[in-house]
N, C-alpha and C positions, 0 to 999 in steps of 0.2 A: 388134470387140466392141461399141463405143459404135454401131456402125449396128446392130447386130444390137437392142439393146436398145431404139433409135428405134423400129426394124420392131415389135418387141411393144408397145409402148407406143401407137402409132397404132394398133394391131392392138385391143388394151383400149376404149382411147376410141372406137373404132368401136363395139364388142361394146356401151360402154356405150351410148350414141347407139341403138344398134339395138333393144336394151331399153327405153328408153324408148319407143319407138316403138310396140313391141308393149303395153310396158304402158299408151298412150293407146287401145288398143281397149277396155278394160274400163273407163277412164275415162271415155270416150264414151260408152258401153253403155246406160248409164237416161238418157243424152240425145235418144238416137232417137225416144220417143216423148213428148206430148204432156202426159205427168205431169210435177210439178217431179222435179228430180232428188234422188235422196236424197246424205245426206253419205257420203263417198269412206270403204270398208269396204278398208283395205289389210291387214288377215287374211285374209278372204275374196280378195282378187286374189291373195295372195302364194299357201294353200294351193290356189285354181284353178290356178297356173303349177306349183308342186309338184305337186299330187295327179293320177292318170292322170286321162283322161276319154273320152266317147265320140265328140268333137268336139274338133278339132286349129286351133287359133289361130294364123297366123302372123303376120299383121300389119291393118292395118285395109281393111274394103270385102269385096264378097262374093268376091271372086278370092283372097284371103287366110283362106279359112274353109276346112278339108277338113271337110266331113262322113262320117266314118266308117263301114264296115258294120258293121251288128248284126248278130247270130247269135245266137240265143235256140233254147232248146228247155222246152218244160213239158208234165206227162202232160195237160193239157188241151187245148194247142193244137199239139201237136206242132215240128215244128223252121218256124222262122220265119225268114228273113233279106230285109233292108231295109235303106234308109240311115238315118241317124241324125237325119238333117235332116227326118223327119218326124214327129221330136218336138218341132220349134219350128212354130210360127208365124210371118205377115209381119214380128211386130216383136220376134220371139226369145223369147218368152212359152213357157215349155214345156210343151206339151201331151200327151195321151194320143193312143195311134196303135196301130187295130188291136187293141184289147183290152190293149195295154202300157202301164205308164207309168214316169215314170224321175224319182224321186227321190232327191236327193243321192247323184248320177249311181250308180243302182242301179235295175236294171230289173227291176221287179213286173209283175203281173198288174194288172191297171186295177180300183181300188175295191178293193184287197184288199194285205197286205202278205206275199203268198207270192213268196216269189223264184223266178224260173225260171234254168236251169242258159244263165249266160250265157258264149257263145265269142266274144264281138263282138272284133272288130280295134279297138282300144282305140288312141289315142297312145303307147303306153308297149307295147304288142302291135307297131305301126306303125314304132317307131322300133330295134326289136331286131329286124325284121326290115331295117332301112336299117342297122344295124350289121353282123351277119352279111354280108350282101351285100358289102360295102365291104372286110371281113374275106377274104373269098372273093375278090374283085375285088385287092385289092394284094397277097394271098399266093400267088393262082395266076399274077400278072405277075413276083413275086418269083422260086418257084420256076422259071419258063420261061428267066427271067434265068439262074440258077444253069446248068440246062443248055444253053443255049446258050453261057455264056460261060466252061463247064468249065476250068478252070486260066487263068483270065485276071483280073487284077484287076475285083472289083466298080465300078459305077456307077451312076447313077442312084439309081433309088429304092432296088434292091438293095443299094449302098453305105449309103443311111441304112436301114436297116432293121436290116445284117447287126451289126453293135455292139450293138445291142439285144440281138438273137438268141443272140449272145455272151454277151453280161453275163446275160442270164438264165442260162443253158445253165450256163455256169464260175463264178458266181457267188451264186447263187440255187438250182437247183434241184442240180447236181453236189452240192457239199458239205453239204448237206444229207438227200439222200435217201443218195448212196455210192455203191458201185461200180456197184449196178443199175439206176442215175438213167433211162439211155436208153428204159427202157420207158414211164416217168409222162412224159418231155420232153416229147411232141406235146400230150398233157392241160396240161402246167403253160404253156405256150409259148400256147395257145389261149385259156387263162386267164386268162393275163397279158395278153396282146391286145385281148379282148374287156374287160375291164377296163378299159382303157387308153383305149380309143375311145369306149367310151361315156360316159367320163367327159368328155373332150374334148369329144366329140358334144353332149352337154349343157349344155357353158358358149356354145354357142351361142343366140341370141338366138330364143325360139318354140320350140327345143326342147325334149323330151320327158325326165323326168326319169327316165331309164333304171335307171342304178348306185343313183340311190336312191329304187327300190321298193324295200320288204324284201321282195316275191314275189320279186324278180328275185334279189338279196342269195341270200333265202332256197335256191334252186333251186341257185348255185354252191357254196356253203355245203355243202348236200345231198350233192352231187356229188363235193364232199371226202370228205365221212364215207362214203359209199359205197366209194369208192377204197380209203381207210384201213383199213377195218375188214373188207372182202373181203380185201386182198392181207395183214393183219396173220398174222404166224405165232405158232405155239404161246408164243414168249419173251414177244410183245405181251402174249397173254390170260394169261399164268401170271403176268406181274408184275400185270396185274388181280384176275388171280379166286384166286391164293394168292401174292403178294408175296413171294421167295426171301427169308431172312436176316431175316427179321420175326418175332419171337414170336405165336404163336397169339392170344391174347386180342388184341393188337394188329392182326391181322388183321381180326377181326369188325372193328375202328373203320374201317380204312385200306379196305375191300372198298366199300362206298356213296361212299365220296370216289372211287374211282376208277371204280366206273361211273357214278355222276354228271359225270366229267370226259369221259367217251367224249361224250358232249352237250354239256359245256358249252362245250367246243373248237370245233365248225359252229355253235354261236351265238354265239359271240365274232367269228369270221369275217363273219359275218352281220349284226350287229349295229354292226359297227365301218366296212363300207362305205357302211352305211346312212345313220348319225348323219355321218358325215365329210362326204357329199357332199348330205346334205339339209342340212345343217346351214351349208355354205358356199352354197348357194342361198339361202336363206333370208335371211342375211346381204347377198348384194347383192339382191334384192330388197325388203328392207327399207329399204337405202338410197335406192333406187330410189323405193320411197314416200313419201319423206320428201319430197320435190318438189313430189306434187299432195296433201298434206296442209296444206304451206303455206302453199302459192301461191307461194311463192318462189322469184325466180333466184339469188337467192345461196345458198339451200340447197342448190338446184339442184346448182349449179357446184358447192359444196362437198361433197355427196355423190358428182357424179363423179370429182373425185379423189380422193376416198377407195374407188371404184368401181374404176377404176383400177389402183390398188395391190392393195386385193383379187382383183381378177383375174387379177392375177400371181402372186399366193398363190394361186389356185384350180388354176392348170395347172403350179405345182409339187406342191401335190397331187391333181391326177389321178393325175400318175407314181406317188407316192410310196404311194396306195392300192393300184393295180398290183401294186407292190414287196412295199408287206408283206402284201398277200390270196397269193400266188404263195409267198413267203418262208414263211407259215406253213404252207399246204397242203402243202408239199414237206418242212419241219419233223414236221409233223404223220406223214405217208407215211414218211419216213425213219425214225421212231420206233416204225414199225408193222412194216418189216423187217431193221429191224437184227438183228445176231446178239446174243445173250446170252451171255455165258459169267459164271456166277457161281464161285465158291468159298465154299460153307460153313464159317464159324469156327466152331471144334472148343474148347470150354472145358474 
């Protein structure tokens, strides 16, 4: 156990070491050219490593820059597609290109503040396509595991994997939805997964703040209430829309509380992976700036161990976001086919 926790602990101080790294590229940034430098804006670096963009940072020099495809379409100029890199300049100055230009990373029409319907491959586009992938890539090694090694004790990755698979499955989504669980499994199991990776995928250093987009949030969120409210049976909408055992007048009050609740349940979902996982970025890259705001080694030092620890709090909850975005979708779905059987009190 005490090696195990060395390994994550070196594992931390690396992540943080590697952050820094990356955050000296926007330190650098107004030193490339020939103007004095301005004083170090660490809201501006912190919401640039948060916020998507069109242009993916990994670390310093031009072999560390991805620039991005655009994909733009406007009833003007029809569909457009380009690299992103020819909206900077030799010294990163961002210019207009083609009739576009791309302000606080939003791409307009050049001289004019009409937005065109943009599809660009975005960082945050880029990096949920590097999670699916990885998704697809250890679950179709998993599954081939499974059948090749039909009635044989698991190993490898299949061994760590299958406990998971478990503890969701009997844990999580079973006693929660009931006896008809096995239909929603592959949705809550996919869920949960994707969850899970991209939050991980994110406490790495340069990248992409995946789990908290509220677009991305948003889309799983969606996908619940869809689920929910398609498969709900007549018992769902009748405890909605005439509540059994409720006096009349008390209905009219109890009727808007409860279609207000069919929404407010995919924004609560939504809003809770959001806050949690921008909200611990935010926090180590705050620490993170505390460094070149300085100038100091001893803050330095003292903010990576306190970096550190938080990032050992970050990858317990990744999990623990996982847990309860899955926990409650499957809460949620269970509550939409469960059986009703009420009894009328007779006075």
């Amino acid at each position: 156990m005490t090696a195990f926790f060395n390994k994550i602990s070196r594992f931390s101080l690396l992540l943080t070491l590697l952050f820094a790294g990356v955050f000296s590229v926007d330190a650098k940034a107004s030193g490339d050219s020939d103007e004095p430098q301005e004083k170090f804006n660490a809201s501006e670096v912190i919401l640039h490593h948060v916020m998507d963009d069109h242009v993916w940072h990994l670390w310093d020099g031009h072999y560390g820059t991805i620039f991005l495809p655009v994909i733009v379409y406007s009833s003007e100029k029809g569909l457009d597609v380009f690299s992103s890199k020819n909206f900077y300049d030799e010294h990163h100055n961002i210019v207009d290109y083609n009739g576009y230009s791309l302000q606080h990373n939003k791409i307009y029409l050049a001289g004019t503040h009409d937005k065109v319907f943009d599809l660009s491959i975005t960082k945050n586009v880029a990096m949920l396509f590097i999670n699916a992938a990885l998704l697809l890539l250890v679950f179709t090694a998993v599954g081939k595991a499974y059948k090749k090694n039909a009635g044989k004790a698991p190993s490898g990755l299949q061994s760590f994997l299958e406990p998971i698979i478990l503890f969701v499955r009997d844990e999580v989504v079973k006693p929660n939805i009931g006896p008809r669980y096995e239909k929603f499994l592959p949705y809550m199991l996919t869920l949960f997964f994707f969850i899970l990776f991209g939050n991980l995928l994110g406490l790495l250093p340069g990248a992409a703040n995946l789990t908290g987009n509220i677009a991305v949030t948003f889309v799983l969120a969606i996908l619940t209430f869809i689920i929910t409210n398609v498969n709900g049976n007549k018992g769902y909408w009748s405890h909605i829309f005439w509540t059994p055992g409720v006096p009349l007048p008390l209905r009219i009050i109890i009727l808007p509380v409860e279609i207000i609740g069919i929404f407010t349940k995919p924004i609560s979902l939504m809003v809770r992976l959001f806050v949690a996982i921008t909200a611990g970025h935010i926090v180590i890259l705050s620490l993170i700036c505390l460094a070149f705001i300085f100038h100091s080694v001893w803050i330095g030092a003292g903010s990576s161990i306190m970096i550190l620890f938080i990032s050992l709090i970050e990858l317990l909850v990744a999990g623990i976001q996982a847990y309860v975005f899955t926990l409650f979708s499957s809460l949620y779905i269970g509550m939409a086919i469960a059986d009703h059987e009420h009894h009328d009190d007779h006075h």
